[in-house]
RODRENSE-159406 format. One record per residue (C-alpha): y negated, z, x negated; residue number from 1. Coordinates in nm, 2 decimals, padded with zeros to 4 digits, m for minus. Layout:
<nodes>
+--------+--------+--------+-----+
!      v !      w !      u !   n !
+--------+--------+--------+-----+
!      Y !      Z !      X ! NUM !
...
+--------+--------+--------+-----+
</nodes>
This chain:
<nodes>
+--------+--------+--------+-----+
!      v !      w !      u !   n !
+--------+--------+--------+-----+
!  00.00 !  00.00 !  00.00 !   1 !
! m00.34 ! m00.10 ! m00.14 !   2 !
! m00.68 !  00.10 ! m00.07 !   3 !
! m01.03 ! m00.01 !  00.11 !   4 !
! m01.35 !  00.04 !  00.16 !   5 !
! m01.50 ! m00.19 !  00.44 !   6 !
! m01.92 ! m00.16 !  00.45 !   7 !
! m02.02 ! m00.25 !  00.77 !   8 !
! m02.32 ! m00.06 !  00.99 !   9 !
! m02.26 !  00.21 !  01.25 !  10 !
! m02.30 ! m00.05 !  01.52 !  11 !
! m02.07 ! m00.29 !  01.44 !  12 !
! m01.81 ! m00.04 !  01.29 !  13 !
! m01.80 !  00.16 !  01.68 !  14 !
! m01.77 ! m00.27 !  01.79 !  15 !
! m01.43 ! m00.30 !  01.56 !  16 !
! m01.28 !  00.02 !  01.67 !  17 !
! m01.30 ! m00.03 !  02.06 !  18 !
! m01.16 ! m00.42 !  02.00 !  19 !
! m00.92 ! m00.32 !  01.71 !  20 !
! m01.00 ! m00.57 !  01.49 !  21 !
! m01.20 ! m00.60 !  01.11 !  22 !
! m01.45 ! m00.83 !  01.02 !  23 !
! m01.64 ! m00.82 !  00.65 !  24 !
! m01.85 ! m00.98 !  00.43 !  25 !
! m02.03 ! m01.14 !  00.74 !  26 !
! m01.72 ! m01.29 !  00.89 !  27 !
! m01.57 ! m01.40 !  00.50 !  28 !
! m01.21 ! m01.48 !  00.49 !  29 !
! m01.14 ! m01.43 !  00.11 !  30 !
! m01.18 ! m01.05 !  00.12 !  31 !
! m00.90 ! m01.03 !  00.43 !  32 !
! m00.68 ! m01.27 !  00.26 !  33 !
! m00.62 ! m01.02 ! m00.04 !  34 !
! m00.51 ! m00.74 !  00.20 !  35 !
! m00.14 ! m00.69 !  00.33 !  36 !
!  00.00 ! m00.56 !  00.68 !  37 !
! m00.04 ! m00.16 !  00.62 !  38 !
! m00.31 ! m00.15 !  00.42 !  39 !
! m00.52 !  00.15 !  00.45 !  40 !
! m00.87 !  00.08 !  00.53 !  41 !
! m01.17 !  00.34 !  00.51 !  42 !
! m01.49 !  00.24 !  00.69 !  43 !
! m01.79 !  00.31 !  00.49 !  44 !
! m02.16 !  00.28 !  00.72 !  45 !
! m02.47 !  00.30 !  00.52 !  46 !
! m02.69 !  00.26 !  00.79 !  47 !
! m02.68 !  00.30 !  01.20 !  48 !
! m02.74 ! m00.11 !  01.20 !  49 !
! m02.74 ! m00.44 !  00.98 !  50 !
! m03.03 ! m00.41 !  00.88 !  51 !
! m03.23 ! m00.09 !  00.89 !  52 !
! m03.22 !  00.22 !  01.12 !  53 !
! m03.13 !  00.53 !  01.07 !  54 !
! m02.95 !  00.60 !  00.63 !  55 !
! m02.58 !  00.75 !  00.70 !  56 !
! m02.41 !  00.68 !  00.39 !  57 !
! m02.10 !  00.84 !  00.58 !  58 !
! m01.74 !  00.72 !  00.59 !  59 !
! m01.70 !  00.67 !  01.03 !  60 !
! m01.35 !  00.55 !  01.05 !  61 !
! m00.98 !  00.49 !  00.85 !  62 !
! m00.76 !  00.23 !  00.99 !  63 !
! m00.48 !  00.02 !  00.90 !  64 !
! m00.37 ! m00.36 !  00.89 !  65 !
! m00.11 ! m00.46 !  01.16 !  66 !
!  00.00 ! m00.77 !  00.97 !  67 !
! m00.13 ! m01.02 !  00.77 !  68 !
! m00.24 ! m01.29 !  01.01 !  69 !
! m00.63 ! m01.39 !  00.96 !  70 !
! m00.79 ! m01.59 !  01.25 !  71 !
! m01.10 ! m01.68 !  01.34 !  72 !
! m01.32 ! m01.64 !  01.63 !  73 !
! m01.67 ! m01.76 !  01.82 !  74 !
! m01.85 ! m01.54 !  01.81 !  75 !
! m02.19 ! m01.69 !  01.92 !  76 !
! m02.22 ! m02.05 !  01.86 !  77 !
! m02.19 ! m02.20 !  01.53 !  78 !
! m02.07 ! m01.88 !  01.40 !  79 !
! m01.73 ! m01.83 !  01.37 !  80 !
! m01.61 ! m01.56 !  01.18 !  81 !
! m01.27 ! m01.44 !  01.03 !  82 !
! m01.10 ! m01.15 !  01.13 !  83 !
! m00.78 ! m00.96 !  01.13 !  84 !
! m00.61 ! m00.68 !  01.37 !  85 !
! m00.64 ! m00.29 !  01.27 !  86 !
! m00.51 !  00.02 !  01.39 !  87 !
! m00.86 !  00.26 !  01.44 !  88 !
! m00.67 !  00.61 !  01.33 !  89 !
! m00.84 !  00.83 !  01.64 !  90 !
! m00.81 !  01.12 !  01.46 !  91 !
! m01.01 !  01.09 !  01.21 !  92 !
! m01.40 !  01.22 !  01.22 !  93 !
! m01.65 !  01.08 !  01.01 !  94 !
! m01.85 !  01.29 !  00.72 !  95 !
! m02.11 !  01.19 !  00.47 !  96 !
! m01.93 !  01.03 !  00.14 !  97 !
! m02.08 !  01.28 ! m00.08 !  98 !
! m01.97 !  01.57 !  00.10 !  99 !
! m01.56 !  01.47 ! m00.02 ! 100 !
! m01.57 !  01.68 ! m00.34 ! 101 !
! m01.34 !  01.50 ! m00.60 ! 102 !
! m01.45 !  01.14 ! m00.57 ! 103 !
! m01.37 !  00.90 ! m00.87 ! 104 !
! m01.54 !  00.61 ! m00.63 ! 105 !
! m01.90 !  00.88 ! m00.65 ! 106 !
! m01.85 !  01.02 ! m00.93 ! 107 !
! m01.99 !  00.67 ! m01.07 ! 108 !
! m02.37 !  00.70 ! m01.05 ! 109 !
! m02.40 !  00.33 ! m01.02 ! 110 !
! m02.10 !  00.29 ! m00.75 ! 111 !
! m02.41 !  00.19 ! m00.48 ! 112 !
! m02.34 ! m00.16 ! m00.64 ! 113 !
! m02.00 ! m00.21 ! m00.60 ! 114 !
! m02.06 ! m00.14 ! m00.23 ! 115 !
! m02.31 ! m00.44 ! m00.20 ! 116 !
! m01.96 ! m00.62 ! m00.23 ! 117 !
! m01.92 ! m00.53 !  00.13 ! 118 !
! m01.52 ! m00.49 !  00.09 ! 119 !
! m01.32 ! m00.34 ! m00.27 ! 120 !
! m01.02 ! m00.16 ! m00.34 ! 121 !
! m01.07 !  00.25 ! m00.43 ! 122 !
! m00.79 !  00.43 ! m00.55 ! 123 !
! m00.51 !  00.61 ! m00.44 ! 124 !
! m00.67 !  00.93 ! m00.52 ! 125 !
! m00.98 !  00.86 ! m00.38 ! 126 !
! m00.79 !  00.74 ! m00.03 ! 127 !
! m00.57 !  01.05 ! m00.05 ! 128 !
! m00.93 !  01.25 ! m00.10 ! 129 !
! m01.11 !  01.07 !  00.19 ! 130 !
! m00.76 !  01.10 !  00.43 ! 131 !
! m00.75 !  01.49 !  00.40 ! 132 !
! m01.13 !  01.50 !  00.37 ! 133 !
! m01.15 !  01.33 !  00.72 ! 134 !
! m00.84 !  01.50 !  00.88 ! 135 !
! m00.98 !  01.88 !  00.79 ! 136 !
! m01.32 !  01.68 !  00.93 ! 137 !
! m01.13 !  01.62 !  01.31 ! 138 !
+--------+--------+--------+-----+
</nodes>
C-alpha cells in the first residue's frame, strides 16, 4: 500500500466525500494513474475554497482507492476532468497538520512546496501518524 496526500480546498474536499470519488491536480490524470486499488489517501485543505477564504492548513478526511479504474467526467462544458472512486473513512475527524506531533512530512520547513504539487506520496510513518492522529481526533 502506497501513502497520499491529496491538496484540495474545504469546499471541494466536503464535494468528494458526499459523491465518493477523487479529483487532483485540477482534474489531471497522471497523478491518479500512479495510485493502486487500496491506497490510502489523506486529504490535506489549506484553505475553505480554491482560491482564498478562510487559512486551514488541516488534514479533513483519509480515504481509500476502490480500484484502479480512472474515468473522466463533464463536469461543466469543456472541462472534463479525471477521477477515480474512494472510500471517505467516516470516522475520521479532521485536525490542523501541525497539531500531529512526530511528522517527517513537517518536520521539513520548506514542505509548503511540495504541497503546491497538489498530490505526493508521505510515508508510512507519517500515514501511520496522521491515521492515529485522526482516530484519537473522532
Amino acid at each position: 500500500m502506497t501513502h497520499w496526500i491529496a491538496v484540495i480546498s474545504r469546499a471541494h474536499a466536503r464535494i468528494a466525500a458526499q459523491s465518493g470519488f477523487l479529483q487532483v491536480c485540477h482534474g489531471k490524470a497522471a497523478p491518479l494513474r500512479r495510485t493502486s486499488a487500496g491506497d490510502e489517501v489523506f486529504i490535506y485543505c489549506p484553505r475553505e475554497k480554491m482560491r482564498g477564504g478562510v487559512q486551514l492548513k488541516r488534514v479533513e478526511y483519509r480515504c481509500t482507492f476502490n480500484d484502479d479504474r480512472v474515468y473522466q467526467v463533464e463536469q461543466a462544458p469543456g472541462f472534463t476532468p479525471f477521477r477515480k472512486d474512494v472510500t471517505f473513512d467516516t470516522g475520521f475527524a479532521g485536525r490542523p497538520i501541525h497539531d500531529v506531533p512526530g511528522l517527517e512530512l513537517t518536520a521539513n520547513l520548506n514542505w509548503g512546496m511540495l504541497a503546491r504539487r497538489g498530490f505526493f506520496e508521505i510515508s508510512a510513518h507519517d500515514a501511520g501518524l496522521l491515521r492515529a492522529s485522526l482516530e484519537d481526533a473522532a
